[in-house]
C-alpha positions in Angstrom: 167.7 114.4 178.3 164.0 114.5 179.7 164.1 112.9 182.9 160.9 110.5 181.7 161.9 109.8 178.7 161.0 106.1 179.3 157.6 107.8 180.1 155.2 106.3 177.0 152.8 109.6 177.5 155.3 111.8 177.4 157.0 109.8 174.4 154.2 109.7 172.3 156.9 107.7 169.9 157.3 104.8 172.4 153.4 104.3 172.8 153.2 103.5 169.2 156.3 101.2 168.9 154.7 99.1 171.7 151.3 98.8 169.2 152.7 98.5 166.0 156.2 97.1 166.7 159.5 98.7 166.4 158.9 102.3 164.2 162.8 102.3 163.4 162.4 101.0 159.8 159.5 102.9 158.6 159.8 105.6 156.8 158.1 108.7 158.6 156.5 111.0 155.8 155.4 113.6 158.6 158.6 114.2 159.3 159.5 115.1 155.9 156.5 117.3 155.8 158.0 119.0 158.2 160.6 120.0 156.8 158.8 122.2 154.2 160.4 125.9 154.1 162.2 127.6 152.0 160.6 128.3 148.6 157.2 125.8 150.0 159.1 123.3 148.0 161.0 121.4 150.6 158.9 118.3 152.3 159.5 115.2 150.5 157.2 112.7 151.1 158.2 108.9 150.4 155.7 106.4 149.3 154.9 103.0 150.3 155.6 100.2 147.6 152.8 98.5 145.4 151.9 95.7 146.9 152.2 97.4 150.7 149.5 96.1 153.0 148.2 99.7 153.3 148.4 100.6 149.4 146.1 97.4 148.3 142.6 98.5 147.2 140.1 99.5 149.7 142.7 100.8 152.1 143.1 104.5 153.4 144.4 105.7 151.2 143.3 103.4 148.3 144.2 103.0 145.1 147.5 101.9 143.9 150.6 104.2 145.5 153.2 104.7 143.4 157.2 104.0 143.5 160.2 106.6 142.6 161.2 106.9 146.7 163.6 105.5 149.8 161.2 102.9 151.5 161.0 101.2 147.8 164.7 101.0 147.5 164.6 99.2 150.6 166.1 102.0 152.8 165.5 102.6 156.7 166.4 106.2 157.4 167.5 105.6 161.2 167.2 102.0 161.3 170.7 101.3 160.9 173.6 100.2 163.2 174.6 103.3 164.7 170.9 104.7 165.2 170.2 101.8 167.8 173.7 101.9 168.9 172.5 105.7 170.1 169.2 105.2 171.6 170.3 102.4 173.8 173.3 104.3 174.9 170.9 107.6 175.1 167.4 106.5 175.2 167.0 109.5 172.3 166.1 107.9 169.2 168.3 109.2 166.5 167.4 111.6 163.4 165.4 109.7 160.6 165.0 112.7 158.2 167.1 115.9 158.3 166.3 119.2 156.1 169.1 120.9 155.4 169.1 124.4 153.5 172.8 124.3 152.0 171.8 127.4 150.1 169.6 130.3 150.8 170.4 131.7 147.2 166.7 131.3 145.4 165.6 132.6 141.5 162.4 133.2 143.2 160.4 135.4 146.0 157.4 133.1 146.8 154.7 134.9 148.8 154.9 132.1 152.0 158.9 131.5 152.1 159.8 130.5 155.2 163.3 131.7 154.6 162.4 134.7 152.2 165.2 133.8 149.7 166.7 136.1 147.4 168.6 135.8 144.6 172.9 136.1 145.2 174.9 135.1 147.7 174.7 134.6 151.4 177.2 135.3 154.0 177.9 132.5 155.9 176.6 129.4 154.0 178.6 126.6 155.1 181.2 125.1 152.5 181.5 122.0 151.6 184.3 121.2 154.0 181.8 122.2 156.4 179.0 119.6 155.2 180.7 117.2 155.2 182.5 117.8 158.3 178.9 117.8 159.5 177.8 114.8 157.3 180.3 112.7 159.1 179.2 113.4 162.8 175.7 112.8 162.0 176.4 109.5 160.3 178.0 108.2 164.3 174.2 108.4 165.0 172.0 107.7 162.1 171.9 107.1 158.6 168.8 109.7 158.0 167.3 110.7 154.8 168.5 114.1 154.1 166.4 116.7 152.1 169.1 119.0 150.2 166.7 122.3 149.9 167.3 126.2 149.8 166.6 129.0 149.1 167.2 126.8 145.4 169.3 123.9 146.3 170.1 123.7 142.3 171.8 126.6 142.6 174.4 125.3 144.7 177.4 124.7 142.5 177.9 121.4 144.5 175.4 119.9 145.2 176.5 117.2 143.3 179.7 116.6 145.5 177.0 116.8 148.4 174.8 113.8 147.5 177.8 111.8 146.1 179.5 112.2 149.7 176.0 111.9 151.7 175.4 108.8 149.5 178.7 107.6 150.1 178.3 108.0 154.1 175.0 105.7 154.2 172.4 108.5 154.2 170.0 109.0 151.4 169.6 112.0 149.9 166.8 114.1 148.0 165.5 117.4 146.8 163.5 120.3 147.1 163.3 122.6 144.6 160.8 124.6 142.7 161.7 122.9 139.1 162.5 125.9 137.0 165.9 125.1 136.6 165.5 121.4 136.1 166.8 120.7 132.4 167.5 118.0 130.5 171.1 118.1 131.6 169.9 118.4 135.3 167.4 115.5 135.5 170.0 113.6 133.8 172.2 114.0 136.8 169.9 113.5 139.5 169.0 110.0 137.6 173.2 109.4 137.8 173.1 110.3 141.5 170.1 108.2 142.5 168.3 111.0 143.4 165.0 109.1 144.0 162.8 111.7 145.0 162.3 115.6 144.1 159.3 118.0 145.7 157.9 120.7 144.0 156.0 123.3 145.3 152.5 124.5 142.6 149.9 125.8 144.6 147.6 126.9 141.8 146.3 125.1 138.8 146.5 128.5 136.5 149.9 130.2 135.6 148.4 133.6 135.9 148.0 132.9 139.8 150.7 130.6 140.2 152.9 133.3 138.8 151.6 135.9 141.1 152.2 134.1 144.2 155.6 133.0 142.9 156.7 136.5 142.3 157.6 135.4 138.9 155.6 135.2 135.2 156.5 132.5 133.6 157.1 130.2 136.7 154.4 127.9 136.7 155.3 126.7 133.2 158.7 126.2 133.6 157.9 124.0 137.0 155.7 122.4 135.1 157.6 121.6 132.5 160.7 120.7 134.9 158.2 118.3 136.5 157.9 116.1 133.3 161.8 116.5 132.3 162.1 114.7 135.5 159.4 112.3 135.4 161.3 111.3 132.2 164.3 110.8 133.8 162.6 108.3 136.3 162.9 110.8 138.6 159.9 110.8 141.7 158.1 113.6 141.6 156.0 114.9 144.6 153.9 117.9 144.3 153.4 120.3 147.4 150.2 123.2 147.7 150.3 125.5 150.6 146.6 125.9 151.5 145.4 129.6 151.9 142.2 130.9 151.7 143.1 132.4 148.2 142.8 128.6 147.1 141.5 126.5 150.0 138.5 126.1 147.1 140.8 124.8 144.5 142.3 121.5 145.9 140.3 119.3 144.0 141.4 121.0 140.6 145.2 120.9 141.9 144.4 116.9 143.0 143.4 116.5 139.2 146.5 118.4 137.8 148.8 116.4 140.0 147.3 112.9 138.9 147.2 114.2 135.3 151.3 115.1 135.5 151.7 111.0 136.5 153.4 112.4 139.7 154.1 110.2 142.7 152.6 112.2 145.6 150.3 115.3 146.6 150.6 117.4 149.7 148.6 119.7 150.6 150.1 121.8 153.4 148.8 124.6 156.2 150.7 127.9 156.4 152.9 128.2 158.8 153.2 132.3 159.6 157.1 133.1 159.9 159.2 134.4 157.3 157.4 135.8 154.0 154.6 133.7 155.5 154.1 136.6 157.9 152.3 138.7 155.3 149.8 136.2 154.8 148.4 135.6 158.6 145.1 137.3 157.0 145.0 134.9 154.3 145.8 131.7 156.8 142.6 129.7 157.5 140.6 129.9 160.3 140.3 127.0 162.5 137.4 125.7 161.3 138.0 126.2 157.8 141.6 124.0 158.9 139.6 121.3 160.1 137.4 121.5 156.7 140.2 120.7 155.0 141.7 117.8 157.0 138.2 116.1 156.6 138.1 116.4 153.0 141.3 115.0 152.9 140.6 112.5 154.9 137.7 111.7 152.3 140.0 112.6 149.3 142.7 109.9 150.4 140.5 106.5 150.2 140.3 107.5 146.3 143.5 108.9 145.0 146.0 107.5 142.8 148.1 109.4 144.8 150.6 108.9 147.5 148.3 111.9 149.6 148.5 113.4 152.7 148.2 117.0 154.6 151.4 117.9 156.0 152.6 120.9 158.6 148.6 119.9 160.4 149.5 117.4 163.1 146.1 117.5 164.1 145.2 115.5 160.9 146.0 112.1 163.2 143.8 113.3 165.7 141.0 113.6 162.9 141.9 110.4 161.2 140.9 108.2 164.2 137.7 110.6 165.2 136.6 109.3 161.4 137.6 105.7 162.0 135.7 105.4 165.1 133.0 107.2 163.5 133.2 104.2 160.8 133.6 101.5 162.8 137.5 101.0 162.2 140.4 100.6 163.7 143.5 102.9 162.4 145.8 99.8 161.8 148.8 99.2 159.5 147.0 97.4 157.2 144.3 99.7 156.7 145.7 103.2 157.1 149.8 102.5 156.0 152.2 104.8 157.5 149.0 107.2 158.8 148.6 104.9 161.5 152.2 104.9 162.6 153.5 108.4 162.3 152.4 111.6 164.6 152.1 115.2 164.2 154.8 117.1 165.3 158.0 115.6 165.0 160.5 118.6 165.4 163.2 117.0 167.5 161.9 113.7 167.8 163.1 112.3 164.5 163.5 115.5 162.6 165.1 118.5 162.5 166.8 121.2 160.0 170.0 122.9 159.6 170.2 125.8 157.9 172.7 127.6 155.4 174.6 128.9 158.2 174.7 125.9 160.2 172.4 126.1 162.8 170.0 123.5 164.1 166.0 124.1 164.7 163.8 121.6 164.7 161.9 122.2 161.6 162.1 125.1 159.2 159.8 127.0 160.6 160.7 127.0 164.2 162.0 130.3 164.5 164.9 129.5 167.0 168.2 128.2 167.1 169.8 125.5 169.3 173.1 125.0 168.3 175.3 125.5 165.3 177.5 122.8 163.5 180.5 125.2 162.9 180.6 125.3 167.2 179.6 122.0 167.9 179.0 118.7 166.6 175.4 118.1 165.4 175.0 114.9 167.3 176.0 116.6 170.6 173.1 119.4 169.9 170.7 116.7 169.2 171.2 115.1 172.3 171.7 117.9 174.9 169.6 120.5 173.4 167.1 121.6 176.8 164.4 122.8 173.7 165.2 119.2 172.1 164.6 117.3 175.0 161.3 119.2 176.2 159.6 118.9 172.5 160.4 115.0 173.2 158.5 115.5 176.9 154.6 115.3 175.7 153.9 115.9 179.8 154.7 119.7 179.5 152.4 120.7 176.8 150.3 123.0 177.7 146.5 124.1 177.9 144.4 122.0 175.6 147.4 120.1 173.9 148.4 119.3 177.6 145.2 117.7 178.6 144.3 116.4 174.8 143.9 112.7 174.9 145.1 112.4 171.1 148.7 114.3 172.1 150.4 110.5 171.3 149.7 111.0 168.1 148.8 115.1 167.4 151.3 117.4 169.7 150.1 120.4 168.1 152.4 122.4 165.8 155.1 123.4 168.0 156.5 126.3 165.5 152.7 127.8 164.9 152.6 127.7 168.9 156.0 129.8 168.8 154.9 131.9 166.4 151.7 132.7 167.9 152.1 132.9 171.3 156.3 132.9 172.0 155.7 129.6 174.0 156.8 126.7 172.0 155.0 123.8 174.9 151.7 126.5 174.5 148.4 124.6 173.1 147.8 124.7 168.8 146.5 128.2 167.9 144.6 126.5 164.8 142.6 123.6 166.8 138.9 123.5 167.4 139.1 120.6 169.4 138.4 120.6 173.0 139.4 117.7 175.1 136.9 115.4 176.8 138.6 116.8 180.1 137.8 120.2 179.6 134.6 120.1 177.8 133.0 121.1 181.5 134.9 124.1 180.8 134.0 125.1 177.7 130.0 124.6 177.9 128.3 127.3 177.4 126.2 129.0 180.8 122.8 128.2 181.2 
């Protein structure tokens, strides 16, 4: 455990409890957008209730948020019994969302995969001895949400046993997958298992380029069409688009195709470059076409229909109180709903993944592995993992994350910093901003 990990600066988490109260209960959606991998389909956002201080009109983001996830069934992923039980014995808080790959088996070859799935079987994949083995040691310490993805989690042959046992333990589990095999028969067991919540990855509004990027023709119809078998089903549906410069241009369109689907939620998310994603470093956006985006998203969210959000960009909090200073706000509860108490960067904090082989990373991208379930017991990794306990240690970023005066709430993207650099704790590669602190630095000679 970080030696100050009572420190509030180098626990961005504690800064915020002490401003908006205890954080325990609240669902935190950047943690789930973390978790996005696989297929791109993984991050399932949950939405605030109607009626939500931060969902009435006028708020940011306005409009009228939908229902179909956890927070409206009245669950508090890591706001149970054993979860405070943990952090007062600890001083860790516990795991409020986990991703976990059970499979890495996927009908698709998506251009951006973080795990670039292939069809058949993988050596290794935990059973489901093994799970729940796992499910049990996790549920001393929390009762998280848990996002069942892949690879194609549907292809899993029990995936059923999974969420009944999950379910049964006190966590809540949902699903990532990329809808293609969603049928009648399927959304009519995910409405018997309470799934409340699915994500789907579409990250074109045309088939012929959907299909392209998918590695598959006929894919975009058949998500599409698994998207409204669901829907009728009352099934949540949240729609993911990984932002490229190959559509960058097309959000709006894919804003409009989402609302017109009656889906629950939109994120829009920024490539991370490891696994297939690799092969697209010279489509990923520059940094100041990045920050382009956050602001018209920014813009975007007082207006949509939509549960909406950027995900996998931790520097979207930064730019969410630049704006409200800039407008004469304050980023509150009541005005920006769970924006104004979540953070960027959340791997090992309150998230983390486990993948099809057991081991634990702090998101999907982050190419390294701390422990592995079959060897130890999850909660053991959680709490002694030296990588863990620095990503929870704000004080040793480095370079302009280091000195940034919005890392409380930003961080940086700690898996785009290993990727880039091989330094997890080294500053964002995609920022543009330059702290007030090193401004001096950065001037230009006269």
């Amino acid at each position: 455990m970080a030696e100050n990990v009572g420190n509030a600066d180098a626990r961005p988490d504690l800064e915020l409890d002490e401003e908006f109260g205890d954080t325990r209960p609240t669902i935190d959606e950047q943690a789930m957008a973390d978790a996005e991998k696989g297929c791109g389909q993984t991050a399932v956002g949950i939405p605030m209730p109607t009626g939500h201080p931060g969902s009435h009109p006028g708020g940011h983001p306005g409009g009228t948020q939908r229902h179909g996830g956890a927070r409206s069934m009245g669950f508090r992923p890591g706001g149970g019994e054993a979860a405070a039980a943990y952090e007062a014995r600890t001083g860790i808080k516990a795991p409020r969302i986990i991703a976990w790959e059970i499979t890495r088996s996927c009908n698709l070859s998506c251009a951006h995969c973080r795990a670039a799935a292939e069809f058949g079987a993988y050596e290794g994949e935990l059973s489901l001895d093994q799970i729940k083995s796992t499910i049990d040691d996790i549920v001393t310490i929390t009762n998280p949400i848990i996002i069942l993805t892949g690879g194609e989690p549907l292809m899993r042959p029990d995936i059923w046993e999974i969420v009944d046992y999950a379910q049964d333990k006190g966590a809540m589990p949902v699903i990532g997958t990329n809808a293609t095999l969603i049928t009648e028969a399927i959304a009519a067991k995910m409405a018997e298992h309470k799934i409340t919540r699915i994500s789907v990855s579409v990250d074109f509004p045309t088939a012929e380029e959907h299909d392209a990027f998918r590695g598959q023709v006929g894919c975009f119809d058949k998500t599409i069409e698994g998207i409204k078998i669901a829907k009728r089903h009352g099934v949540g549906v949240q729609i993911n688009m990984t932002v490229t410069t190959m559509n960058a241009d097309r959000m709006e369109e894919m804003h409009t195709l989402a609302e017109s689907l009656g889906v629950d939620a939109f994120h829009i998310f920024m490539l991370v470059p490891t696994g297939r994603g690799e092969d697209l470093l010279d489509k990923e956006l520059p940094p100041e076409e990045y920050e382009k985006v956050l602001e018209w998203a920014y813009e975007r969210q007082k207006t949509s229909s939509l549960h909406f959000k950027p995900t996998d960009a931790p520097h979207y909090y930064r730019i969410i109180r630049q704006k409200a200073k800039a407008e004469g706000k304050k980023v509150t509860r009541e005005e920006y709903g769970l924006d104004a108490m979540t953070r960027g960067c959340l791997g090992g904090i309150t998230f983390c993944f486990i993948s099809h082989t057991g081991d634990i990373q702090p998101c999907g991208y982050f190419d390294m592995q701390l422990g592995n379930v079959k060897e130890q017991p999850f909660s053991q990794i959680w709490t002694e993992s030296k990588v863990f306990n620095e990503l929870r240690d704000y004080s040793l970023l480095k370079g302009k994350c280091g000195a940034c005066e919005y890392k409380a709430v930003c961080g940086g993207c700690r898996a785009r910093a290993l990727s880039v650099t091989g330094d997890y704790l080294a500053e964002e590669p995609y920022c543009v901003y330059v702290p007030a602190s090193m401004r001096a630095e950065y001037e230009e000679p006269a």
